[in-house]
N, C-alpha and C positions, 0 to 999 in steps of 0.2 A: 298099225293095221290099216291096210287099207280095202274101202267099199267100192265097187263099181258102181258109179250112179250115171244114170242115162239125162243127158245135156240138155235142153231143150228151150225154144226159144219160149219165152215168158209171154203167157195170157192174161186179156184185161182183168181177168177172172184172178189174178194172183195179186194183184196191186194190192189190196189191203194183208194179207199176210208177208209180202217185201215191205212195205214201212213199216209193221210190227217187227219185221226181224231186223231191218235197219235202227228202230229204236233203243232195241234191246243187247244189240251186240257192236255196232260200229258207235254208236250215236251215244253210248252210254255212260250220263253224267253231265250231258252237253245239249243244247237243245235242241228237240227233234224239229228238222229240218224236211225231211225224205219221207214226207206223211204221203197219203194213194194218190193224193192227183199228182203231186211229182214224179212220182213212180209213171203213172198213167202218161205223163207229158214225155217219158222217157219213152216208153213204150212206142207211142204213137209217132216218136221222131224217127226220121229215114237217118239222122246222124248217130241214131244210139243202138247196139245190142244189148236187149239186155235176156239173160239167161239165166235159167234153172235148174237146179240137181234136184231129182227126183231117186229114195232108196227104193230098192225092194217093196218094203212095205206100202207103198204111194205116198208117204210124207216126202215135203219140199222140205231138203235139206239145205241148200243154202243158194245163193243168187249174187248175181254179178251186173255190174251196168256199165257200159264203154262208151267214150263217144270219139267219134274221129272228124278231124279234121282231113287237109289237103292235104297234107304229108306227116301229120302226126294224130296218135290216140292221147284219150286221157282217162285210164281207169277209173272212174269215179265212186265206185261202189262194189266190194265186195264182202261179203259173209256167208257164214256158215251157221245155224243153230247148235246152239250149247250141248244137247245131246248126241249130234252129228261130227263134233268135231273128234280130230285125232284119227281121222279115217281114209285124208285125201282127198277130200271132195272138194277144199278151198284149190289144191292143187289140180284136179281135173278143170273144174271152171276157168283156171288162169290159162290151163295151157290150149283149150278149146279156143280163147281168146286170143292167145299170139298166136295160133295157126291161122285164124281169121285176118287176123293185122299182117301177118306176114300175105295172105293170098292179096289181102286188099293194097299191098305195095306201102304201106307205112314204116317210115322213116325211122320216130321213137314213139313210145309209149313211156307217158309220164303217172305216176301215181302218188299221192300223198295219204302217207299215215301217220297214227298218233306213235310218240317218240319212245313211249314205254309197251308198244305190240312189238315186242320181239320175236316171237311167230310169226308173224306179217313179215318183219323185217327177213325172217330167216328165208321164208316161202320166197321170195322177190330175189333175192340174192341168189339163191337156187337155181336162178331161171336167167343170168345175169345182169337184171339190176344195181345198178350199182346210185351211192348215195348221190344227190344233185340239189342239196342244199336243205338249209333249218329254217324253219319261221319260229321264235320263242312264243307259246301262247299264241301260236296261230289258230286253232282250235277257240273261236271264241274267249281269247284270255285264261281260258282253262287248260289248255293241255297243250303241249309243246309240237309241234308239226314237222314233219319231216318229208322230204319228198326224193322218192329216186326215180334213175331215166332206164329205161331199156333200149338201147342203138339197135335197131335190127337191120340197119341197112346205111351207107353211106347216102346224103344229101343227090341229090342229079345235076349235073352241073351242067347249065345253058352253054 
């Protein structure tokens, strides 16, 4: 099933509901890292988008953080809340973002997830991500890390 949620760049006003849902759903089991002023440091960077699914009803369904470099992104944060999920809204967020990466001329986008989100895995693969290496226990010793690249454009060659 999927929801139309309308995309929207993230206000200082959403920091503490983006670290509760980073706690609860990317972070979970692990230690919370992506508390408000993180968030807020995201926010306020000219290097980072980060962005919000809003449903129908005005609940933030879930959020996304990117940051770019000179020729490459590094997805740093994406979720969905547990009642939102199964809808496509982690899918609208990601592809709001490689439309962005693609205008801003980025080369790859890199993303790292935990090794047992097979959803994650699936969504990323979908979009063609492909695997680009394991950290065992990269996750603070606790969960296995994975990380895939997205090519969206060959290198510029001088």
């Amino acid at each position: 099933m999927s929801e139309i949620a309308r995309i929207r760049i993230a206000a200082e006003a959403d920091a503490p509901q983006l670290a509760a849902m980073s706690r609860d759903t990317i972070e979970e089991g692990l230690p919370w890292r992506y508390r408000e002023p993180e968030m807020l440091r995201f926010m306020r960077s000219p290097r980072y988008n980060v962005i919000v699914a809003d449903v129908a009803d005005g609940s933030l369904a879930g959020f996304a953080v990117m940051g770019y470099g000179e020729n490459d992104a590094y997805l740093a944060l994406l979720a969905v809340s547990a009642p939102q999920r199964r809808r496509g809204i982690a899918a609208q967020l990601l592809d709001w973002l490689l439309r962005t990466a693609e205008v801003a001329g980025v080369e790859n986008i890199d993303v790292e997830l935990r090794e047992d989100n097979t959803i994650a895995h699936r969504l990323y693969e979908s979009r063609g991500f492909a695997p680009a290496g394991r950290r065992p226990g990269g996750y603070y010793g606790v969960v296995n890390q994975n990380r895939m690249r997205l090519r969206l454009r060959q290198p510029a060659t001088s």
